[in-house]
C-alpha positions in Angstrom: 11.8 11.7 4.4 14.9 9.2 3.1 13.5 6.5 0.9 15.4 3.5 0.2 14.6 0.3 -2.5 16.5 -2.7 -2.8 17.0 -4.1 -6.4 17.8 -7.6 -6.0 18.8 -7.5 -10.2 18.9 -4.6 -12.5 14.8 -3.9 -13.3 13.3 -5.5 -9.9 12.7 -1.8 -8.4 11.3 -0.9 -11.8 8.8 -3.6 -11.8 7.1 -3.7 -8.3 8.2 0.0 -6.8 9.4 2.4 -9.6 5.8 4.4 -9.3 5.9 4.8 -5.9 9.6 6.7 -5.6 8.5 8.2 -8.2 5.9 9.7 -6.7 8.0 10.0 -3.6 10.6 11.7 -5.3 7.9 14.4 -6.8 6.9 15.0 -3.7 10.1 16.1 -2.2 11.2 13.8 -0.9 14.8 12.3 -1.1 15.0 8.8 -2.8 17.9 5.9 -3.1 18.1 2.9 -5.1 20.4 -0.2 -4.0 20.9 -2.5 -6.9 22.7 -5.4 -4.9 23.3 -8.0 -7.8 24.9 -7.4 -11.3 22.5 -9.3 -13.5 25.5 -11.0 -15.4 23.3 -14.3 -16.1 20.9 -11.9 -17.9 21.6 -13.4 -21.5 21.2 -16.3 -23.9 24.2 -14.4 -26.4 26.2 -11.7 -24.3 29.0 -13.3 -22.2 28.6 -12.6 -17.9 31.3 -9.9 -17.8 29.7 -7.7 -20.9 26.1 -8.0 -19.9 26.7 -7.2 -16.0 28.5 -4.2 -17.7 25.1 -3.5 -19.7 22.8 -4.1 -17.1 24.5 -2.0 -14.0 24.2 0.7 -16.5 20.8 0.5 -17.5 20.0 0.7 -13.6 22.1 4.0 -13.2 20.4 5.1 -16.6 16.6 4.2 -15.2 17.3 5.7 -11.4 18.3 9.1 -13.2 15.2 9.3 -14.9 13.8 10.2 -11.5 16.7 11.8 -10.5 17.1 8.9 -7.7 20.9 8.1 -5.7 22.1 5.1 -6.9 24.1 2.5 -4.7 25.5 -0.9 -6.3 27.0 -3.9 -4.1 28.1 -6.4 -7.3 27.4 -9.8 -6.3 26.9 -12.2 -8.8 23.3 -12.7 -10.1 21.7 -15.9 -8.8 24.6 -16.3 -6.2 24.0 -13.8 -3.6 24.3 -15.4 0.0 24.3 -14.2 3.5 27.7 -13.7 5.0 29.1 -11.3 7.5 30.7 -9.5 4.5 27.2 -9.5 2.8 25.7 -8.2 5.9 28.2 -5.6 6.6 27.8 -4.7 3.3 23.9 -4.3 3.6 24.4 -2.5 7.0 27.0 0.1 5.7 25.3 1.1 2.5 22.2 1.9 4.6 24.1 3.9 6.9 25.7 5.6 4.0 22.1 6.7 3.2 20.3 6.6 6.2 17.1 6.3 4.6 13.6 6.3 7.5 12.0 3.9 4.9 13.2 1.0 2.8 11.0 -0.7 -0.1 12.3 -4.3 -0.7 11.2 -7.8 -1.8 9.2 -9.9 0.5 11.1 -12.5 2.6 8.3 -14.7 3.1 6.2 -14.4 -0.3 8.5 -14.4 -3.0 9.7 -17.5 -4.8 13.0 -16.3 -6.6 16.1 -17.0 -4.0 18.1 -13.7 -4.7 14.9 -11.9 -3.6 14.0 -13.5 -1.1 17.2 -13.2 0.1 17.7 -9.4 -0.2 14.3 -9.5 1.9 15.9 -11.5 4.5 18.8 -9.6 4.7 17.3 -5.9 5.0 15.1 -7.5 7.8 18.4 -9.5 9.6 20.1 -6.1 9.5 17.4 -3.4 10.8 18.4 -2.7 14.6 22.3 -3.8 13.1 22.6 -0.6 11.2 22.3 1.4 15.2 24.7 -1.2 17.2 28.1 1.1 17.4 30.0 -2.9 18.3 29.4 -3.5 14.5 31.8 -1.3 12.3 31.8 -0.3 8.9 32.7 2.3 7.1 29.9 4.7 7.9 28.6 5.5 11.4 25.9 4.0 13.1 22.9 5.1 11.7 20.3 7.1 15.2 17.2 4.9 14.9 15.9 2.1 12.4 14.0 2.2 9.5 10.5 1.5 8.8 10.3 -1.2 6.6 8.0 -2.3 3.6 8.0 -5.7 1.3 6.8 -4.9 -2.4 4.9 -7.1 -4.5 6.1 -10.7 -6.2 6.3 -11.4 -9.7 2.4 -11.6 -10.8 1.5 -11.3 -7.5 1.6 -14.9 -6.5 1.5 -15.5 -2.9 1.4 -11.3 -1.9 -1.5 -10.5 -0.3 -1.6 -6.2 0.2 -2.1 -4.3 3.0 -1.8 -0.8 1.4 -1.9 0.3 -2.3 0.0 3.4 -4.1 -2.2 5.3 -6.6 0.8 5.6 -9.0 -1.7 6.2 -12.3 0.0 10.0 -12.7 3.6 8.3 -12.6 3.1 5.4 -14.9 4.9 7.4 -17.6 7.8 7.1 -15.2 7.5 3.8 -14.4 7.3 2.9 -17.8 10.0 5.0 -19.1 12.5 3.5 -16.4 11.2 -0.2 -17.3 12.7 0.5 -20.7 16.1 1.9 -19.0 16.8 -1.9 -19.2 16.8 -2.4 -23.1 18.7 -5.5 -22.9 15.9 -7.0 -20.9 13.6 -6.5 -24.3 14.7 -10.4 -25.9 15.6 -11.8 -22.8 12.1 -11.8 -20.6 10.2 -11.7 -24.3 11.9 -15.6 -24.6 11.8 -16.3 -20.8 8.1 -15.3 -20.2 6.5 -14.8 -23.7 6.3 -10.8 -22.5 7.6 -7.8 -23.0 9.2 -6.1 -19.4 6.4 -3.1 -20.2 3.7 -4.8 -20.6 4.8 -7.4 -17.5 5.0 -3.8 -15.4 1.6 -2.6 -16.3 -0.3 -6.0 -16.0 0.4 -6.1 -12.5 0.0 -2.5 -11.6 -3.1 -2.1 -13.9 -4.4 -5.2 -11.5 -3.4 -3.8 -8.6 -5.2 -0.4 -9.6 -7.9 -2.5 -10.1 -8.3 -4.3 -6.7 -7.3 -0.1 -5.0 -9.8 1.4 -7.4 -7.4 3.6 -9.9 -6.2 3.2 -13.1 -2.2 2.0 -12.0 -1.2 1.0 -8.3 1.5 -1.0 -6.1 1.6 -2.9 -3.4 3.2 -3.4 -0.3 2.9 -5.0 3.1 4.4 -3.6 6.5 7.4 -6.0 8.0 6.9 -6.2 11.8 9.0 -5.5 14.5 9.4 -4.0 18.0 9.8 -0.8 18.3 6.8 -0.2 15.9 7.3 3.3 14.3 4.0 5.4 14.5 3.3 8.3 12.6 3.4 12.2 14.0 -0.2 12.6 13.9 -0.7 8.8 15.1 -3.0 8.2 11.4 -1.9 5.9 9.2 0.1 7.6 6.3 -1.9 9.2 3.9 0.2 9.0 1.2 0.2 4.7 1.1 -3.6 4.3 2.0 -5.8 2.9 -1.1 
């Protein structure tokens, strides 16, 4: 199987998905992440330029730890905005990959616009990425993808329909949360927290309400056609 996150900012992925490819990626299977902003507002001392520099590498440092492909699109943090170029952009970097599932924010649940907007747009372009009449430059991809939202910051407003058991990948997780050392001062003076221990608060909850040590969550997007599994069971590997 292809799996596909979208980043909205350098360290999204990390914090609400980062377990699951992991364990994805240990189990075979192939793994992409899509970084689609360049984080350049990520700084109280760094001008935009040098920390988008920074941060786009941290991303490509963290996705290596898991050996993951790595796709950037550049927009401006805080500025991203739906446009045919941002859609063609969104449709042609999926067809470069062609991934069966993509991880991204939740359209409806999260409260930060750049998410919500990379929710909006993975969902806006899902039967797009198929139409032939809408070139870019990679083909048409053959069918859709399924599509899952990951959590929100602190969970506000998600409520799960499956959980990841990611407890033997929290080293993982953790170790690509770090990736982003230039995030250490920043969210220490934005939220009074390290990224780390922002990472495992959530996931140690979410293990918590799933009944293992570390989890994540994610809700299904809906859409016709549904996709249904081979054996017509609901995935074993995302069931609590």
């Amino acid at each position: 199987m292809r799996v596909m996150a979208f980043s909205p900012h350098p360290d999204d992925v990390e914090l609400f998905c980062a377990g699951a490819l992991a364990k994805y990626k240990a189990r075979g299977h192939d793994v992409a992440i899509t970084l689609v902003t360049n984080g350049n507002v990520g700084s109280e001392t760094l001008p935009p330029d040098e920390i988008a520099r920074i941060r786009v590498q941290e991303a490509r440092n963290s996705a290596a730890i898991i050996n993951a492909e790595f796709h950037f699109l550049g927009y401006d943090d805080e500025f991203l905005y739906d446009s045919p170029d941002v859609r063609r952009a969104f449709i042609d970097v999926i067809r470069a990959f062609r991934p069966d599932l993509i991880l991204c924010p939740d359209k409806d649940n999260d409260y930060i616009p750049d998410h919500t907007r990379t929710g909006q747009l993975v969902w806006d372009v899902h039967k797009m990425v198929t139409v032939p009449n809408i070139p870019t430059e990679h083909a048409p991809a053959e069918h859709t993808y399924e599509l899952w939202y990951y959590d929100t910051g602190a969970g506000i407003g998600f409520t799960p329909e499956v959980y990841v058991d990611i407890t033997d990948y929290w080293d993982k997780k953790a170790a690509m949360i770090e990736a982003h050392e230039s995030q250490a001062a920043w969210l220490k003076d934005q939220y009074d927290v390290p990224a780390t221990y922002y990472g495992e608060t959530l996931s140690r909850f979410r293990g918590f309400q799933s009944g293992c040590a570390y989890a994540e969550a994610f809700r299904k997007a809906r859409m016709f056609p549904q996709a249904v599994s081979p054996d017509a069971l609901i995935p074993t590997f995302i069931t609590p």
